[in-house]
N, C-alpha and C positions, 0 to 999 in steps of 0.2 A: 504493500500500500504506500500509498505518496500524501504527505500533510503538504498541504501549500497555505502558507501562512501569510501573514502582516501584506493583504491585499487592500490597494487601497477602496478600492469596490467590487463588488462583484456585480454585474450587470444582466439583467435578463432572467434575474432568479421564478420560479415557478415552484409553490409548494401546493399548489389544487392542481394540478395534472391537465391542466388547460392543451387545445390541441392547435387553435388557434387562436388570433385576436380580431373581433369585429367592431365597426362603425367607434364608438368613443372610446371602447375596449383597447384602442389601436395608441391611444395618448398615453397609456401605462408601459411603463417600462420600467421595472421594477428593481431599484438598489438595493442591495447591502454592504453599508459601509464598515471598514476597518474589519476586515473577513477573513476567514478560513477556507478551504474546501480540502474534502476527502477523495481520493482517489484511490478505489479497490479493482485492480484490474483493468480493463476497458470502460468501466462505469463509474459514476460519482454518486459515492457512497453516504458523504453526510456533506453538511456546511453549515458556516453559523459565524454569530461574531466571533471576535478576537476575546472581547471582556469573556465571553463565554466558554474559553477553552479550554483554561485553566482546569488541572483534578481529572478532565475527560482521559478518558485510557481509549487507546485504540489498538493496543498491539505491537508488532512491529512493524514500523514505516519509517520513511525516508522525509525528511523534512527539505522541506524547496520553499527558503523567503525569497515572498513577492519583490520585497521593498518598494511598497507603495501603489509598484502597478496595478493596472484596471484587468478585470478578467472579462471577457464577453462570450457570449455562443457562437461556435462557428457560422460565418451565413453561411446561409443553404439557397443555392442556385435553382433556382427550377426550370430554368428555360434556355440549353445551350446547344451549340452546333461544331464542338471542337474537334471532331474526327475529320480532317481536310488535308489535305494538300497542296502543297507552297501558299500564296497567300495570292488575292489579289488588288497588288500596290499600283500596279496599270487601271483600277477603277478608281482608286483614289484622284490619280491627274483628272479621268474624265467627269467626276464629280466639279472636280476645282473647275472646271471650265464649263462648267454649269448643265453636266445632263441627269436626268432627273434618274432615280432609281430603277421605273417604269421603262423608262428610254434606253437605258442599260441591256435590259431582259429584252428589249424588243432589237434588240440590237442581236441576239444570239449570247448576251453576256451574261454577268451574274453567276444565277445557278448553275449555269449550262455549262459557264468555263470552268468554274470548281469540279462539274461533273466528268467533262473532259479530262481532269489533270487528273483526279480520283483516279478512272479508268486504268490509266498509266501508273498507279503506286502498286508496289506491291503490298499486301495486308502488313508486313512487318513493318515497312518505312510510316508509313499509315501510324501503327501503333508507336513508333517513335516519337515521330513527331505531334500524335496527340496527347502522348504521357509528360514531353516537354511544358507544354501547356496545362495538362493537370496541375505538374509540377508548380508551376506560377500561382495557377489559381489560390493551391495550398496554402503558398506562401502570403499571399495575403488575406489572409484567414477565412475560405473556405474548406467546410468539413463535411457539405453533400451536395451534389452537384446531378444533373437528369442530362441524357444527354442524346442529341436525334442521329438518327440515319440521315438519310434527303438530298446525299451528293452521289446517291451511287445511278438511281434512276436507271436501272436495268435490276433484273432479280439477283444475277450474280456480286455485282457489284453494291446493291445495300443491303444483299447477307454479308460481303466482305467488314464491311462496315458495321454492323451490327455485332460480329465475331471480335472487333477492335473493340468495341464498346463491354465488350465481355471480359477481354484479356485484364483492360481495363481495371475493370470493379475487383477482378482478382487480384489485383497489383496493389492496389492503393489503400490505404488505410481510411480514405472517406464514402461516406455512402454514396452510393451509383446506383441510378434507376437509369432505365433502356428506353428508348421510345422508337417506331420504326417511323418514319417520315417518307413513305413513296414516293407520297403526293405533296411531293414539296415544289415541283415544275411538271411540266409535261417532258418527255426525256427527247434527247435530240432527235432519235431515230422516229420520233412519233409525233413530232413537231405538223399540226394541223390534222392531227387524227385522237384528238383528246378523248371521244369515246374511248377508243379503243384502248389507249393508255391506261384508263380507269377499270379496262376490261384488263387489263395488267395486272394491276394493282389488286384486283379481286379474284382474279381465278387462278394467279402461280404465286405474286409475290407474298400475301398475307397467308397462305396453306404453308408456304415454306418457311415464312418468318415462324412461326405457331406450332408447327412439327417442328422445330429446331430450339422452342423456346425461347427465342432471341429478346424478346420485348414485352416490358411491362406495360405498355403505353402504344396508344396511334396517336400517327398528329398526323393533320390535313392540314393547306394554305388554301385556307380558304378564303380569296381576296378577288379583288376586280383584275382580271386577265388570268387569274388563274384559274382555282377550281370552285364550282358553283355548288347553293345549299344542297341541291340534289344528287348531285356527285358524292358532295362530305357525308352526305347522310346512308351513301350506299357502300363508300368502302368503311364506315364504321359498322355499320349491320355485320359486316365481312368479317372485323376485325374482334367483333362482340364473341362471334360465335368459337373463335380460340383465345380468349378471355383475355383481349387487351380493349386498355379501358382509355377512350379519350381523350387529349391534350390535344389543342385547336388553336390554329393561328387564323384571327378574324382582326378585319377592322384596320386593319395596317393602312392599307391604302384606298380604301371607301369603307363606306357602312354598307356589310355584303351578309347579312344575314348568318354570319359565320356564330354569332352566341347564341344566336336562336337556334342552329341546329346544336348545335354542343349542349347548349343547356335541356334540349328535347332529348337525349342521348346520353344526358348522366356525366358530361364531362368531368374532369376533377376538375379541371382548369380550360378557362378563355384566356390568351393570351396575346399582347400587342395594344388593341381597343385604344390605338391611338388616333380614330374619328370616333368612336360611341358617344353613343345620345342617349338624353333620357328614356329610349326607348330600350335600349340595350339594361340601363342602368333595371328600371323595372324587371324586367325579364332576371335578371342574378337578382332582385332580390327574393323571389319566391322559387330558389335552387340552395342545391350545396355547392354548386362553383365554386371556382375561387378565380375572382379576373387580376391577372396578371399581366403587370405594366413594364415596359422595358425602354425606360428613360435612356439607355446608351445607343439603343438605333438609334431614335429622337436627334440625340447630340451627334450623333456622324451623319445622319441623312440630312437633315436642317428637316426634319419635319416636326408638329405638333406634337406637344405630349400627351400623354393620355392624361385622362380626368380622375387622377386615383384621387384629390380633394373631397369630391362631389361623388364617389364612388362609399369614400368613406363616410361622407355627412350621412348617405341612405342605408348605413349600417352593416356596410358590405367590409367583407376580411381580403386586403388590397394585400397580395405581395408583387416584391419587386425583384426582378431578373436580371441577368446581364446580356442575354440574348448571344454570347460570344461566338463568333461565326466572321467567314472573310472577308465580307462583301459590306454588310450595312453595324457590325458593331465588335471590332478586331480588338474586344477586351475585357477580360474576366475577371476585372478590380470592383469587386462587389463593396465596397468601401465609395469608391465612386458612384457607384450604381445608387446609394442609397442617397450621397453628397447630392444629385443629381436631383431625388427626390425632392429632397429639402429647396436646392436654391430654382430650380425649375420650375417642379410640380407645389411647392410653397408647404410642404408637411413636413409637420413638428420632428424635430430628432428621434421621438421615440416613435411616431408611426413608420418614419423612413426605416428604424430599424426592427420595429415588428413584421414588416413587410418584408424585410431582408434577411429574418432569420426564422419565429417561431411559423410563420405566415408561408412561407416558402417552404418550409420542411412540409405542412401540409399541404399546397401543392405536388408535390410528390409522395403525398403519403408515406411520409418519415418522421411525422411528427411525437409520434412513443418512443424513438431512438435521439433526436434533434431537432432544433431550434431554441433551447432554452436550455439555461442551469437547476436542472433537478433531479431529485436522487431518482438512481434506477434509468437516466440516459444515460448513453455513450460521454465518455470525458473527451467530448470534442468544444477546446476554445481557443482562443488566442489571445495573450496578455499585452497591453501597454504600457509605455511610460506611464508613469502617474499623469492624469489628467486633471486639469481645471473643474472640470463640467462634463457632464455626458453631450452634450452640442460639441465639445471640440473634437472630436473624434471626426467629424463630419465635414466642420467649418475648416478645418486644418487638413483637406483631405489630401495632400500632397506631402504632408510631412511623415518623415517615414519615423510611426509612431509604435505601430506593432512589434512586438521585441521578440515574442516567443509564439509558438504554435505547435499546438498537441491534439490529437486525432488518437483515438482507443485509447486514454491513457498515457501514452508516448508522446513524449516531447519529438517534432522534428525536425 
């Protein structure tokens, strides 16, 4: 066991077993100053003040002072695309010289180019260079992270993909959930035969994802130029029947009916809702959704951000994503991601980080293992400097404050 002692806060503490935080619920964020915590194994065992510690017996353990640092809960990503190949820094120019995301894709680019280069990795370089990028995320204190298919768009190439996403979760000491993403484009070779894509998508690639186990999760784009409610709503029928439950990209670039089918459908998560209207907003409030905002496209595409504000006034459980993928948001600093919240989306520090941590865990249904300090979860956090304030963490989002980072117990 591990005592970690003379913390100057612990942050995000949960002693009611809460799964997530909704509508005012989302302003709590819960300290305890001058702290302890217990570390038995992979799990946190007890925590409490310092005044309090005194006399307690615990056995034999290893004593680790904080001095002073802040403890927090890992964030928990719900929404990424990091299985890719090279990167593409050639869309970046064409953004700076003003073409629009849409323009991109209509160009042959975008998804299509990642899916070309995909093509061309082998699954090993693949898993290379998506473990590099784990690697990062860790480090700055991410401890669960969901991660899609959607670059391979042929059946071999997003099992390949999915098989990375596997090696993956076996590698890493953070939680990893699967999501398969077919229907993330139309694939090149089916370019202007979208049925039949869809007929892809239903008749080989969802039997084979499903017989192979690959994916806890479907996600569909389902947006203007891609794929329509009736499309989304036939390869999740598809995807139900080999008990993957799911995860929906709507609303990115119009109001495309993408929450209405997800929420008709049981999604766990809507995701993007960066045009939703109060019509959307209604609709999640009589589900168990959970709409998911990803302020870092927003910040590289120059587009609107989502309405997580007005999401939360209607009493909705808002989390926040990094969306990490190479085209519209090349970065997995869920610290930003929340920063982002706050000076963009204009929410209080502590809903930016309920959103990015207890709130995101259940998005991916990891929330009995992560997103909060309580006994009987995973000891996944990350310490800082001593801080001012719980605001500085956010307001200060460039200064390199995180000092330590531990996943199962282990420091890494």
């Amino acid at each position: 066991m591990k005592l970690l002692t003379n913390i100057g806060a612990l942050a995000g503490v949960d002693r009611s077993g809460i799964k997530l935080r909704r509508g005012d619920e989302m302003a709590e964020f819960p300290l305890l100053r001058d702290a302890w915590l217990l570390v038995d194994g992979e799990r946190i065992a007890a925590f409490g003040e310092m005044a309090e510690l005194s006399g307690r017996e615990f056995g034999a353990v290893e004593t680790v002072d904080m001095q002073g640092g802040w403890v927090f809960p890992s964030f928990c990503d719900s929404h990424t695309h990091i299985v890719y190949a090279g990167n593409r820094a050639g869309e970046f120019i064409d953004k700076i010289n003003g073409l629009s995301y849409e323009e991109i894709a209509a160009r042959g680019g975008g998804i299509l180019n990642s899916a070309d280069l995909l093509h061309r990795t082998s699954e090993d370089e693949l898993f290379r260079q998506a473990m590099e990028r784990v690697g990062e995320m860790i480090a700055k204190g991410t401890g669960a992270v969901e991660i899609k298919s959607g670059y391979g768009l042929t059946v071999e190439d997003e099992l390949k993909m999915l098989r990375v996403i596997r090696r993956i979760a076996q590698s890493v000491p953070a939680v990893v959930r699967s999501t398969f993403l077919g229907a993330h484009a139309v694939g090149r070779a089916y370019v202007g035969r979208q049925s039949e894509y869809v007929d892809l998508v239903c008749n080989e690639m969802i039997p084979e994802v499903g017989c192979e186990k690959l994916a806890d999760y479907i996600d569909v784009f389902c947006d203007k130029g891609f794929f329509t409610p009736a499309e989304t709503a036939r390869m999740l029928e598809e995807a139900a029947k080999w008990g993957m439950k799911p995860k929906i990209h709507a609303n990115e670039l119009d109001v495309s009916g993408g929450v209405q089918v997800g929420v008709a459908h049981g999604a766990v998560s809507v995701d993007h809702l960066e045009r939703t209207t109060e019509v959307e907003i209604e609709v999640l409030k009589n589900s168990s959704t959970i709409p998911t905002v990803l302020p870092g496209a927003s910040f590289f595409l120059g587009m609107p951000y989502g309405n997580a504000k007005g999401m939360i006034a209607a009493g909705l459980p808002v989390a926040l994503a990094s969306d990490y993928n190479p085209g519209s948001s090349p970065s997995g600093d869920m610290r930003f991601v929340a920063s982002l919240g706050c000076i963009r989306m204009k929410l209080l520090p502590e809903q930016a980080l309920n959103a990015a941590t207890i709130n995101g865990a259940a998005a991916m249904e990891v929330a009995g293992d992560a997103g909060s300090i309580a006994v009987g979860k995973l000891a996944n956090f990350f310490v800082t400097a001593p801080l001012p304030s719980l605001a500085f963490l956010l307001y200060a989002y460039t200064t390199p404050l995180i000092t330590q980072v531990w996943l199962r117990g282990m420091r890494q």
